[in-house]
Each structure stands twice: as structure tokens, then as C-alpha cells.
C-alpha distance (Angstrom), angle and dihedral (degrees) to the residues before:
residue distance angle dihedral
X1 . . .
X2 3.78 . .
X3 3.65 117.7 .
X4 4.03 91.6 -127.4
X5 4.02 78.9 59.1
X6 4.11 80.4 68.5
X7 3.57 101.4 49.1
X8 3.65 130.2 93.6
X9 3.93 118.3 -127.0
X10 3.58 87.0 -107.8
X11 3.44 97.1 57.5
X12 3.87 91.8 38.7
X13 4.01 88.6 60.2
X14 3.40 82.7 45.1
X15 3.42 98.7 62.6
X16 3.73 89.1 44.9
X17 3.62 97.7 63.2
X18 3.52 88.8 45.9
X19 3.71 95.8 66.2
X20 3.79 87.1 43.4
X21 3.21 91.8 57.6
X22 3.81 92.3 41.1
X23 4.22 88.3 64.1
X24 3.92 93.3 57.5
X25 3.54 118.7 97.4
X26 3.76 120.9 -100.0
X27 3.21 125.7 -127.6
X28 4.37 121.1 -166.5
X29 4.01 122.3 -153.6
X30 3.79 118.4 -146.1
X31 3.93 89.1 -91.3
X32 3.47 99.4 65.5
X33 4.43 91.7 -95.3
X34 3.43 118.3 141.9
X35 3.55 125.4 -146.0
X36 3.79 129.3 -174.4
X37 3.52 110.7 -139.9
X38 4.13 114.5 -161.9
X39 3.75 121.2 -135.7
X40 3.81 93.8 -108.2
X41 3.39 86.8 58.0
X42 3.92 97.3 50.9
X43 3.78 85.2 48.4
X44 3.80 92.0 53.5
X45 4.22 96.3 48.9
X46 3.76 80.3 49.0
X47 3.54 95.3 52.5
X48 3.66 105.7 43.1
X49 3.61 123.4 83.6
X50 3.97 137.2 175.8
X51 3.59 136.9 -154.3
X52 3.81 109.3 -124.7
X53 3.65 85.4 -166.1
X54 3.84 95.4 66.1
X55 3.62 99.2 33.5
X56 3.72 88.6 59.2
X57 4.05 92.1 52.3
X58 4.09 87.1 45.8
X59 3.98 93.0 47.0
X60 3.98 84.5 46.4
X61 4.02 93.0 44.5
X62 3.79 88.7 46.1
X63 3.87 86.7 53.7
X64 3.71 104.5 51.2
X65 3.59 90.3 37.3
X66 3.80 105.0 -112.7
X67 3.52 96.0 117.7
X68 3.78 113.4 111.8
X69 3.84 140.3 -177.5
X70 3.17 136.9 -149.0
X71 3.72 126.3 -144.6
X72 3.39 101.9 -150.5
X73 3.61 103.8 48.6
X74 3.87 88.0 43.4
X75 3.89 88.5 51.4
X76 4.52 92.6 44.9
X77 3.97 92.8 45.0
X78 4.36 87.5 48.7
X79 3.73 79.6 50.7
X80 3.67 105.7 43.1
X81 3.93 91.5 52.1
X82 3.95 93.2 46.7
């Protein structure tokens, strides 16, 4: 008898992911935690980009208070990417 002959479905899907998740890449933190990181997720960090530029001028707006938002272009971009 084969031991997948023992296991339940459960535990047979189980085991599935598991090697799945054994063939992404791992990633380790500085305290020793490892994290495994799927490949539409490496493609994503790759992808993404910021403007240091602007994020300084929002973090300074934010700070003094002259940042502002507005409602309704808040509520049609949620919206538009639904």
C-alpha cells in the first residue's frame, strides 16, 4: 500500500501546496525568519517604482498641513480601478 493510499484529500492537497510552496524563493529577515516570497510578488517589487522627489513634497505638505483631499476624485479613482 502506498502511503498517499493513507492520506485524506485534505492532507493530500496539503501536501501539494507544500511542495508549491517549497519551489518559491526564500527570502530570510535579519532575525533568522524566513519568508517565501511568490514569483508574482518578485515581479511586482520589480515593477514598482517611486519618486523620492514627490514623496518628499507630500510628507512635507502632510506636515504643515497643506495637503488636501478631495472626495470625489478619491471616490472615481477607487472606482475606476475596481
Amino acid at each position: 500500500m502506498r502511503i498517499t493510499d493513507q492520506l485524506s484529500p485534505v492532507a493530500l492537497q496539503t501536501a501539494s501546496s507544500a511542495s508549491k510552496r517549497a519551489m518559491m524563493p526564500t527570502v530570510s529577515s535579519t532575525d533568522d525568519t524566513k519568508v517565501r516570497v511568490s514569483q508574482a510578488a518578485i515581479k511586482l517589487a520589480a515593477s514598482v517604482s517611486f519618486d523620492p522627489v514627490k514623496v518628499a513634497s507630500l510628507k512635507g505638505a502632510v506636515q504643515n498641513g497643506s495637503f488636501t483631499i478631495d472626495p470625489s476624485r478619491v471616490a472615481s479613482a477607487m472606482l475606476n480601478a475596481a
